[in-house]
C-alpha positions in Angstrom: 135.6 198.2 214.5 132.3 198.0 214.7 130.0 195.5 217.0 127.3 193.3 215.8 124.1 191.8 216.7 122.8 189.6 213.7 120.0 187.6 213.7 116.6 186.5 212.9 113.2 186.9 214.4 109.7 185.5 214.0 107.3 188.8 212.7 106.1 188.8 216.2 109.6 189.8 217.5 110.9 186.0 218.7 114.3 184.3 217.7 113.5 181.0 219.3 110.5 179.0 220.3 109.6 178.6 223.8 111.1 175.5 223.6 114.7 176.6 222.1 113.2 175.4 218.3 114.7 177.1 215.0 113.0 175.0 213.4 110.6 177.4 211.8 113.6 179.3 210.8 115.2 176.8 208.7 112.2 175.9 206.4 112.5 179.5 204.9 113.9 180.5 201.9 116.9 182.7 201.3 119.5 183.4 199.0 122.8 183.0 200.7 124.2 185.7 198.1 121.5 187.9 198.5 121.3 191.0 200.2 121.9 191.2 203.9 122.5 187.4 204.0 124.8 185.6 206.7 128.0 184.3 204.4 128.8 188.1 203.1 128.4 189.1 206.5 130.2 186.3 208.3 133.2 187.5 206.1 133.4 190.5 208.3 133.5 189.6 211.5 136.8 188.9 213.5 135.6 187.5 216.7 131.8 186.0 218.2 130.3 186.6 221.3 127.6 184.2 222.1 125.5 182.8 225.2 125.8 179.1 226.5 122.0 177.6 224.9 123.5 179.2 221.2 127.1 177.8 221.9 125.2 174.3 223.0 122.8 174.2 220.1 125.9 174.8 217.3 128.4 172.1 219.4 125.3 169.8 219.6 124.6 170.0 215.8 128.4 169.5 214.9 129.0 167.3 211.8 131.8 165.6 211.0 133.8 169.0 210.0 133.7 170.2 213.8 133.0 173.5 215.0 131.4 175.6 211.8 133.8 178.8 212.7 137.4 179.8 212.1 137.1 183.0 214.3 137.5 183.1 217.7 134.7 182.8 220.1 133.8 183.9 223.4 131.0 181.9 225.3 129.6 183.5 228.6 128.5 180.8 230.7 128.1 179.9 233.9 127.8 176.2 233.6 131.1 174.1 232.9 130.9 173.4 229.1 133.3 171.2 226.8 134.9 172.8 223.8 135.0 171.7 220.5 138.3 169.5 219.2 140.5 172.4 217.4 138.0 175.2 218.0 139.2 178.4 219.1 136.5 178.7 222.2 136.9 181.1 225.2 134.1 180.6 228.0 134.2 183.5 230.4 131.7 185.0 232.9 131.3 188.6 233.8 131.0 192.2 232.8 130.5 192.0 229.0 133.0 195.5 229.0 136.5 193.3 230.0 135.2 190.6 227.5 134.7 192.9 224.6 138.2 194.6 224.9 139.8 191.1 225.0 137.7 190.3 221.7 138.8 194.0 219.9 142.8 192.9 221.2 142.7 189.4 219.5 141.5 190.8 215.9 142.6 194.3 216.2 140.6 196.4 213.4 138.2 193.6 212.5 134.1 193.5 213.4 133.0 191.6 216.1 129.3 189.6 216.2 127.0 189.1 218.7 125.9 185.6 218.3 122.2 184.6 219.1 120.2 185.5 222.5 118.9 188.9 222.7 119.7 189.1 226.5 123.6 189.0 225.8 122.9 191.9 223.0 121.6 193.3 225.7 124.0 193.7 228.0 126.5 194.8 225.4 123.7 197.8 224.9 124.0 198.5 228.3 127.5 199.0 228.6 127.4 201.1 225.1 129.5 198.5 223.3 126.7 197.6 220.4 127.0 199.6 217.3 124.6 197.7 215.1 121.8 195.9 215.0 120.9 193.4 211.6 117.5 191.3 211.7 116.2 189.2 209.4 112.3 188.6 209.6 110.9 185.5 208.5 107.1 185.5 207.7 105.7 183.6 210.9 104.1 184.4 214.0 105.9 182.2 217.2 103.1 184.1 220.0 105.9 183.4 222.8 109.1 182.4 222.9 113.0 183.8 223.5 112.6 187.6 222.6 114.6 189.3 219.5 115.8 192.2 222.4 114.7 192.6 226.0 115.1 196.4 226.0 114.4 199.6 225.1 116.3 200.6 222.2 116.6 203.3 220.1 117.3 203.0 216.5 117.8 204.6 213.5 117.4 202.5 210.6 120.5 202.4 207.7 119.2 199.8 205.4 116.7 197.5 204.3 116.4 194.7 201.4 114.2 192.1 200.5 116.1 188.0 200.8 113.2 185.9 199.0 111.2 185.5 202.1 112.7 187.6 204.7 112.4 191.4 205.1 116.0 192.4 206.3 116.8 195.4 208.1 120.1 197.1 209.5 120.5 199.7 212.4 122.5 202.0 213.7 122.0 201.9 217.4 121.2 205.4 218.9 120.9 204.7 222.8 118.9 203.7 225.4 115.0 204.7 224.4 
């Protein structure tokens, strides 16, 4: 079992715009069978951790199919939230530590993801629960915005690829730098 933080950043080390945009994000170009891309590693994962603004932005862009994930999800959040119709959604507060070992007992064996919002990443780093760390850069500079990680981290790098325009790269996380 191994524990995730996927995601994508701006060159300049930003997954969001000040204002909360992906829009810059979505005009890219990727190949969802490339290497490194989301639906190979989606297959992976048995559970997703995420923060309230990433659980808000997926519920408010919802079509008509519902909630875009058959896994189980954990939301920390200290606002009341609504969940979506048939979605399995847990919305907990707290130490990420309890919240983690009720994730690895619902899909015993299976990987879990880190959703979006380098601060929650974060906080699994702190507690030594965050094995890995995937980023996908996209070739623009954001100058502010929501940071890709808001610590010091050590790294070691395990793999890198090419996706049309992203530079993708996957490490093993070492420790606190």
């Amino acid at each position: 079992m191994t524990t995730h933080y996927y995601t994508a950043s701006s060159l300049d080390g930003f997954i969001a715009t000040p204002e909360n945009s992906l829009d810059w994000l979505l005009k890219q170009d990727i190949d969802l069978d490339g290497p490194m891309a989301y639906p190979a590693f989606i297959q992976r994962m048995g559970a997703i951790a995420m923060g309230a603004t990433t659980y808000e932005a997926i519920h408010a862009e919802e079509d008509e199919d519902g909630w875009p994930y058959t896994r189980p999800s954990w939301v920390f959040t200290h606002r009341t939230l609504s969940a979506s119709e048939g979605a399995d959604v847990r919305f907990v507060q707290g130490e990420v530590r309890a919240v983690h070992e009720e994730m690895t007992a619902a899909v015993p064996g299976k990987d879990l993801w880190v959703m979006g919002g380098g601060e929650l990443a974060g906080q699994f780093a702190d507690a030594g629960l965050l094995d890995e760390v995937w980023v996908q850069y996209a070739p623009v500079m954001l100058g502010a915005g929501a940071p890709l990680f808001p610590r010091a981290l050590d790294l070691e790098l395990i793999d890198t690829a090419r996706n049309k325009a992203f530079l993708c790269g996957r490490f093993r996380v070492k420790g606190a730098l």
